[in-house]
C-alpha positions as CSV (number, residue, x, y, z in Angstrom):
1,X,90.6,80.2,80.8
2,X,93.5,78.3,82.2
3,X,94.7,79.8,85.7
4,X,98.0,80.8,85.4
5,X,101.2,79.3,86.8
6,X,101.9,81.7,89.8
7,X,106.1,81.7,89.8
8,X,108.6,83.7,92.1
9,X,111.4,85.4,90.6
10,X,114.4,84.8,92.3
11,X,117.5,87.7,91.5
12,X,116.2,90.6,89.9
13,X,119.9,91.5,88.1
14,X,120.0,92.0,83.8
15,X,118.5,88.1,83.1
16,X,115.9,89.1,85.1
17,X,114.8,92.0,82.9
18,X,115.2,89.9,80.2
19,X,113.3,87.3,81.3
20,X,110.1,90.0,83.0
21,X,110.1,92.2,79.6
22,X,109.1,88.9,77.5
23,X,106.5,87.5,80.4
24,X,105.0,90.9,79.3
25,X,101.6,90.4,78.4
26,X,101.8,86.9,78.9
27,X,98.7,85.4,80.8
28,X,99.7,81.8,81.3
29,X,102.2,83.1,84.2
30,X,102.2,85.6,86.8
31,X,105.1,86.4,88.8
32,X,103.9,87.4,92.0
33,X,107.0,88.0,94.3
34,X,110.6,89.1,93.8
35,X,113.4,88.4,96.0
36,X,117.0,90.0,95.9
37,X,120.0,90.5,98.1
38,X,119.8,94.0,97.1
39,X,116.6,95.4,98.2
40,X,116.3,98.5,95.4
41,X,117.2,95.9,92.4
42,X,114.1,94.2,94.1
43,X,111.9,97.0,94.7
44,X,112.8,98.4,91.3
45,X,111.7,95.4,89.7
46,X,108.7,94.6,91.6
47,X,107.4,98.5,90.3
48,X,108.6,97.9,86.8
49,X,106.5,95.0,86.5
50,X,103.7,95.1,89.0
51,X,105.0,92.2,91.6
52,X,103.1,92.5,94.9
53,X,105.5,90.6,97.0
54,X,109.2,91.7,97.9
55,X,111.6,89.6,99.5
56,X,115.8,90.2,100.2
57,X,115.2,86.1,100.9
58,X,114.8,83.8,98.8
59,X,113.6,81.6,101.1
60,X,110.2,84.0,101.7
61,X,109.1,83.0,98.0
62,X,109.3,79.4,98.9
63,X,106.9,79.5,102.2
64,X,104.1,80.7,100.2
65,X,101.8,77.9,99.2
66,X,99.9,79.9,96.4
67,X,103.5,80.0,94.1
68,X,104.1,76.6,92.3
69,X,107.4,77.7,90.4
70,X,110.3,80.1,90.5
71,X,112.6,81.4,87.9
72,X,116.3,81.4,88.8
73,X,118.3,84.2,87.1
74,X,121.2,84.4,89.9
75,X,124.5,84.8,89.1
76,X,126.3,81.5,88.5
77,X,127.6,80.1,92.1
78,X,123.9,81.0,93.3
79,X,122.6,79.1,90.9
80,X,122.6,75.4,93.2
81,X,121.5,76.7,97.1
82,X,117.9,78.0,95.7
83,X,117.3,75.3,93.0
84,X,117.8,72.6,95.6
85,X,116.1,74.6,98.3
86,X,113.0,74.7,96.1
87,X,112.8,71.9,94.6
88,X,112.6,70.3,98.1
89,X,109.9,72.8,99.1
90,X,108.0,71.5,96.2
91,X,108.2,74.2,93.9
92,X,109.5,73.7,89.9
93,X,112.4,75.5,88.8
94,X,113.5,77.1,85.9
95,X,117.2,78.3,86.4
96,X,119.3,80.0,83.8
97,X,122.0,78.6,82.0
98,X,124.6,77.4,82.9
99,X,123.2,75.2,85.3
100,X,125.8,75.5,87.6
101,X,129.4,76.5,87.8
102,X,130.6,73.5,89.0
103,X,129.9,69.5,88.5
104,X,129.6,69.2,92.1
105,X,126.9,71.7,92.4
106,X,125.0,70.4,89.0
107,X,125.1,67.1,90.6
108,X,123.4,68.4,93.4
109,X,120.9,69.9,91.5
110,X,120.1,67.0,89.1
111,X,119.6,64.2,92.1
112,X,117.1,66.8,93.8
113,X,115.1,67.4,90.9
114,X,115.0,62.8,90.4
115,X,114.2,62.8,94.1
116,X,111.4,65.3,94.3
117,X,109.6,64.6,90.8
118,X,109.6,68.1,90.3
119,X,110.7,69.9,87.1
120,X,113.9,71.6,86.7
121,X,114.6,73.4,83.3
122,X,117.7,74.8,82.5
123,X,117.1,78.4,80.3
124,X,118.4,77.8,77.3
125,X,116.8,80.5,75.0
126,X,118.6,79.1,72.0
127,X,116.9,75.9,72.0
128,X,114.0,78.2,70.7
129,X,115.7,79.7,67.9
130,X,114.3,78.7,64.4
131,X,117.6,77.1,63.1
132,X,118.2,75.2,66.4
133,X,114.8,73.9,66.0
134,X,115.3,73.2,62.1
135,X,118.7,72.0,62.8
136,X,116.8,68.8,65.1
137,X,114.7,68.4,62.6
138,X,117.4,67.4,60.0
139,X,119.3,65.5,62.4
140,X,116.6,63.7,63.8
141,X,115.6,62.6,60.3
142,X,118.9,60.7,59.5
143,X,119.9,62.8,56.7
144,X,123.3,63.1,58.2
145,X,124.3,59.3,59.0
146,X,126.4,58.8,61.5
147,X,127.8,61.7,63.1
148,X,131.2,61.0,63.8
149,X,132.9,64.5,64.3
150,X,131.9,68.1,65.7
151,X,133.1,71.6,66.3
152,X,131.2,73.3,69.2
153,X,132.3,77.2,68.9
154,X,131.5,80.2,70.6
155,X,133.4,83.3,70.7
156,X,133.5,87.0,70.9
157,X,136.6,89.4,69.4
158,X,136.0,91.7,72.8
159,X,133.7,90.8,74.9
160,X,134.3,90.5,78.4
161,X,131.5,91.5,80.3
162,X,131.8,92.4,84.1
163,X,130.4,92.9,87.1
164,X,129.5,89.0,88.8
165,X,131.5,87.2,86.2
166,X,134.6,88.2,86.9
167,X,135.2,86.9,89.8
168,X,135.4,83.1,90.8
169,X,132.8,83.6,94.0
170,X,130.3,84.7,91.8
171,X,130.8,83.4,88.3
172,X,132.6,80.1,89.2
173,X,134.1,79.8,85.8
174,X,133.9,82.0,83.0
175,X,133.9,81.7,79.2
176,X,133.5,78.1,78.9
177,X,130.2,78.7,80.9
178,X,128.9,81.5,80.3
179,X,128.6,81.6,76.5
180,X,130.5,78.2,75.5
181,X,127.6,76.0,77.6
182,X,125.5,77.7,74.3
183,X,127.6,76.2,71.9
184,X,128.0,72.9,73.9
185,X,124.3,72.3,74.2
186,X,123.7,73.3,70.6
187,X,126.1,70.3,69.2
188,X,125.3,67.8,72.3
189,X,121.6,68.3,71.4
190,X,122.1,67.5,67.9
191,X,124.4,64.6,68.7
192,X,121.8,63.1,70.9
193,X,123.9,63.5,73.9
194,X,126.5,61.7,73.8
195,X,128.6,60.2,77.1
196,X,131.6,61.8,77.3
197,X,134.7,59.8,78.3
198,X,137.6,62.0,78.7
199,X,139.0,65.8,77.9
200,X,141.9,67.9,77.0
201,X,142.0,71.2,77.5
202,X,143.6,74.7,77.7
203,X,142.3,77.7,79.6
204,X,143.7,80.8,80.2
205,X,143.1,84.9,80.4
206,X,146.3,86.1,79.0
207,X,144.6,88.7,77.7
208,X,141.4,89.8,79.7
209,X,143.7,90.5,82.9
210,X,146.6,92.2,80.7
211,X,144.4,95.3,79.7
212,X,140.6,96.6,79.3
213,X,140.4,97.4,75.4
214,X,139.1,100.8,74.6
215,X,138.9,100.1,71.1
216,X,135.9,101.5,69.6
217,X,132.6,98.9,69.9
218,X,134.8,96.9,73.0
219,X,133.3,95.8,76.0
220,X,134.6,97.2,79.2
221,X,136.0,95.5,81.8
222,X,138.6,95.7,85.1
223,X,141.6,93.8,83.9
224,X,142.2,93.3,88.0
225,X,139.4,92.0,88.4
226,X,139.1,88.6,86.2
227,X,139.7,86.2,87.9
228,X,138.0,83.3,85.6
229,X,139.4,82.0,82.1
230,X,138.5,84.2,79.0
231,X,139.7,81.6,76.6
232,X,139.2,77.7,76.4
233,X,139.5,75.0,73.4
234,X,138.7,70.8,74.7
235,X,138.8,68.0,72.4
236,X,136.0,65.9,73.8
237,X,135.9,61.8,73.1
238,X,132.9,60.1,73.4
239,X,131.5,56.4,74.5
240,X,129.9,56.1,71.0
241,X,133.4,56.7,69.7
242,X,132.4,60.2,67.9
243,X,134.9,63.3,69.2
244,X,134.3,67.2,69.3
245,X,136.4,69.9,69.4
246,X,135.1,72.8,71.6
247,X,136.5,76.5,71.4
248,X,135.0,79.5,73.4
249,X,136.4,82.8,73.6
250,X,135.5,86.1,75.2
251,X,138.7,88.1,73.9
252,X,141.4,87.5,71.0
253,X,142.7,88.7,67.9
254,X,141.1,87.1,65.6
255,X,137.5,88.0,63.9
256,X,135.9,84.2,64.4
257,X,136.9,80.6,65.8
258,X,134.7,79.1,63.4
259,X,130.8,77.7,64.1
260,X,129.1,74.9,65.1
261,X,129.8,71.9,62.7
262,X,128.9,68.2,62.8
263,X,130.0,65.5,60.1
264,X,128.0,62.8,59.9
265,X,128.3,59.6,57.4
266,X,125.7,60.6,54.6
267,X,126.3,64.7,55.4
268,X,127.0,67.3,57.4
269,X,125.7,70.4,59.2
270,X,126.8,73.6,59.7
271,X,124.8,76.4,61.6
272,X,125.0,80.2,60.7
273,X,123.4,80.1,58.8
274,X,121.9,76.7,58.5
275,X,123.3,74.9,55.6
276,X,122.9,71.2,54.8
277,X,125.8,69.6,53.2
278,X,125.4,66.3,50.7
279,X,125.7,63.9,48.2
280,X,122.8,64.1,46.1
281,X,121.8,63.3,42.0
282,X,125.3,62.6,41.2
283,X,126.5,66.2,42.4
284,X,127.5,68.1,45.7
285,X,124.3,69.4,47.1
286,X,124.2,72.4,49.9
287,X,120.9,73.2,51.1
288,X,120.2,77.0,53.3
289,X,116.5,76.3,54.4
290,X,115.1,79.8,54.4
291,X,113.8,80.3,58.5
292,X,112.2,82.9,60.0
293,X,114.2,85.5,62.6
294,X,113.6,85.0,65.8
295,X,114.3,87.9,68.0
296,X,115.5,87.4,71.8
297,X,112.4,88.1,73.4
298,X,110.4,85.4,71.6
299,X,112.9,82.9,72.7
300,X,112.7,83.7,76.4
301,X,108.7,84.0,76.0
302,X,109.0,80.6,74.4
303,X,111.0,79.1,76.6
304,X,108.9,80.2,79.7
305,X,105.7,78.9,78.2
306,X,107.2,75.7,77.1
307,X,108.0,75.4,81.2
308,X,104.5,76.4,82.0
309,X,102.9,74.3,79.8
310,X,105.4,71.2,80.9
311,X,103.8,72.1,84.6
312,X,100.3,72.4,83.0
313,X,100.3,69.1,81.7
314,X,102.5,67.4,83.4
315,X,105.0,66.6,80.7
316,X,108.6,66.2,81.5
317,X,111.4,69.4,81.6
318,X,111.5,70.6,78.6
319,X,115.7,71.2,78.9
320,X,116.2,68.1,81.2
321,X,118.9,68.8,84.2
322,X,120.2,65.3,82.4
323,X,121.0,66.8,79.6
324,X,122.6,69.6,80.8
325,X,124.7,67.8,83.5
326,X,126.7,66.6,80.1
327,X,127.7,70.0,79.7
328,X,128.8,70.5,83.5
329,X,130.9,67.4,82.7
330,X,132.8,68.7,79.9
331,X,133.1,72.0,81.1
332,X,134.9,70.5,84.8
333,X,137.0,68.3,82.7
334,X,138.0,71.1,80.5
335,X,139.3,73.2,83.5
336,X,140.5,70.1,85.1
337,X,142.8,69.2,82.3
338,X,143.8,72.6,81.8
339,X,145.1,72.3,85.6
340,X,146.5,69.3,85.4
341,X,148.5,69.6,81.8
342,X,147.3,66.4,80.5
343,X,144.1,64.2,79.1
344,X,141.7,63.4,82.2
345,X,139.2,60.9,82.1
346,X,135.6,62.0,83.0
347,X,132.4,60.4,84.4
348,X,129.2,60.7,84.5
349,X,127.5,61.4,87.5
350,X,125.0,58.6,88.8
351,X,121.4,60.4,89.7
């Protein structure tokens, strides 16, 4: 039997749950300590899931020797301090998505996992998901060409949620990060990641701060509170000359944006479901593989073995912080083209 990795758990809010129930019966990782600013969300959590070792500082996890690892599930403007913190005290991170709020702060993040050799994985469950995986698969084997154009799309009709992601100290940002970096990462993936070169963007919560919807099945929400955009759309141009359109939305009236779409030379893809579109035997061809359903909790559980196992045997991040810096680089230039009113150029960060 192969020990297993021995990993803090730093915030113990919803993600956390999420991320403990899947590590449920799990014996490649044991969580061993839980810190949280809130001592009963720690405490709770620690006798929910048997954790010996309560902390309300982070900074407790990281002066034990036995813990190589700890799981990041902050809210989004903590996200930076304790990656940094721990990847300098030698420990590998897996932080939830997004990896940061801001470029700055993903910057940060990125040059301290290069400078400490140490992993840092950005919790992407969807990376897991059977048509992300089979989506790769297609791309990777050329069947599309080219890709020359895609839509990166994700929206809800009412969904605002609350509590830390309302507010700018907390959350940072909001749509555009919170369920748009999903989106984003999907279609960057797929592209091969891309360099971006500049963006144009709106953002805006028109709605989100004008009322709280009591419709019936709406999420609710203190209007007073949001203080971070509920709606952006980006066109995105890229080095390799390909360009994307990228639409996220927590509230509107309207039942869908659209869906993740890339066009590519010799065909094009679509996801939700999966269809391959092309040219084939004289005749228009679609193709719906049929995939398995992956529930949530598989996809966490995947995606914290993948970051065990990348530990184990000392294979790279699975969801490189080089990657996902792409993301933090369209998202700033989105809300710094919404301030400004006008294309901005964007850069890449050297790390």
């Amino acid at each position: 039997m192969v020990e297993p990795l021995r990993m803090g758990l730093i915030g113990a809010g919803n993600i956390a749950q999420a991320h403990m129930r899947a590590l449920v019966g799990v014996d490649e990782i044991e969580v061993v300590a839980v810190a949280d600013l809130i001592e009963e969300r720690a405490v709770n959590t620690s006798k929910r899931f048997g954790i010996p070792h309560v902390f309300t500082d982070y900074q407790k996890i990281l002066e034990m020797d036995d813990i190589e690892a700890v799981s990041i599930c902050t809210w989004n403007q903590a996200h930076c301090r304790p990656s940094v913190d721990a990847l300098r005290a030698g420990k590998h991170v897996l932080v939830e998505k997004p990896m940061s709020a801001t470029l700055v702060d993903a910057t940060e993040m990125t040059k301290a996992a290069h400078e400490t050799d140490r992993i840092l994985m950005v919790a992407l469950k969807a990376r897991y998901d059977s048509s992300r995986i089979a989506a790769k698969a297609v791309v990777d084997s050329g069947v599309l060409g080219d890709i020359y154009y895609a839509e990166a799309v994700a929206c809800r009709r009412c969904g605002i949620p609350g509590g830390s992601f309302l507010a700018k100290a907390t959350g940072g940002i909001g749509t555009t990060a919170d369920i748009g970096v999903y989106s984003l990462d999907a279609v960057l993936h797929l592209m091969g990641h891309p360099k971006p070169v500049s963006v144009s963007g709106v953002a805006n919560n028109m709605l989100g701060t004008k009322y709280a919807s009591q419709a019936m099945g709406c999420w609710s929400w203190d209007p007073e509170a949001l203080e971070v955009e509920d709606f952006g759309v980006a066109s995105v141009r890229f080095e390799n000359g390909a360009f994307m359109v990228f639409k996220t939305s927590w509230i509107m009236n309207m039942d869908s944006l659209g869906g993740n779409v890339l066009l590519g030379t010799t065909g094009g893809l679509k996801m939700n479901p999966l269809t391959v579109f092309r040219q084939e035997f004289g005749m228009l061809t679609d193709v719906t593989p049929q995939l398995p359903e992956v529930r949530d909790e598989n996809t966490f559980r995947l995606e914290n073995l993948a970051f065990a196992e990348a530990i184990r045997e000392g294979k790279p991040s699975p969801i490189p912080a080089d990657e996902m810096l792409l993301t933090n680089v369209i998202i700033q230039g989105l809300i710094d083209s919404a301030a400004a009113g006008r294309e901005v150029e964007v850069h890449v960060p050297e790390v």
